[in-house]
N, C-alpha and C positions, 0 to 999 in steps of 0.2 A: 435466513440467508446463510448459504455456505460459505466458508473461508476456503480459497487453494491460493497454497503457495506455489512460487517457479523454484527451479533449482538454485537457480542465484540466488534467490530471497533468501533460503532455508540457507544458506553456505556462507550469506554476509551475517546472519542471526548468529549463527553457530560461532561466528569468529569474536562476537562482541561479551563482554560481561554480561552476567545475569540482567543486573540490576537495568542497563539500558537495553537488554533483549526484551524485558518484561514491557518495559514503556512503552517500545515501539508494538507491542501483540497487542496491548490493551489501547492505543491510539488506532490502530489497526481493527480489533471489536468495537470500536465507538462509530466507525463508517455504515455498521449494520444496523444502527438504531432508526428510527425516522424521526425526526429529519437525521442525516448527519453530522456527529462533531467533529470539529476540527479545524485548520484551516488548509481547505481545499479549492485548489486551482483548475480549472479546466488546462491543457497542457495544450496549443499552438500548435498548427503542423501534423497532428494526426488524428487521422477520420478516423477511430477507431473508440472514440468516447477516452480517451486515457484522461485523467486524473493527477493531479498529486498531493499529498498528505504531508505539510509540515512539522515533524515534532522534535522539536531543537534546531541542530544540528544537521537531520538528517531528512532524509525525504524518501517516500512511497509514493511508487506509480504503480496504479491501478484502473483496472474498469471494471464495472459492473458487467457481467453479459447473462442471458437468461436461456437455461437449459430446460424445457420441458415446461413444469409448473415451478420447478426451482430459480428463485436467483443465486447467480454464483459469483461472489469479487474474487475477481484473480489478482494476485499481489506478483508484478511481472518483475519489479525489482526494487532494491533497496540501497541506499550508498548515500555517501557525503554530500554537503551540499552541492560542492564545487568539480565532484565527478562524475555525479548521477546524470549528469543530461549531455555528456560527452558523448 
């Protein structure tokens, strides 16, 4: 399974310390395992399979979508708990 990040994603990663950029990438490779780890929400309100990935703090929306023979998680954004669904 391939990883693509969005813009935003890579720009909130970039703004954070190492040590909690690392968390969130390796919580983020844990979705590609099967089954997946973590704790994941189905996300309300949009047909488009979106997701989210709790770890701490913070939270990842994502969906799985399938290009070709590949699967691809798109990581659409990243942010606090209390911002990311504004």
């Amino acid at each position: 399974m391939k990883i693509v990040y969005s813009k935003a994603a890579i720009k909130f990663l970039a703004r954070l310390d190492r040590k909690s950029a690392e968390r969130i990438r390796l919580a983020i490779e844990g979705l590609t395992k099967a089954p997946p780890v973590g704790d994941i929400k189905v996300m309300q309100g949009f047909t488009d399979g979106r997701k989210r990935l709790r770890v701490g703090s913070w939270r990842v929306i994502y969906r799985i979508e399938s290009a070709e023979m590949i699967e691809v998680l798109l990581v659409i954004d990243i942010g606090n708990r209390g911002d990311i669904y504004k």
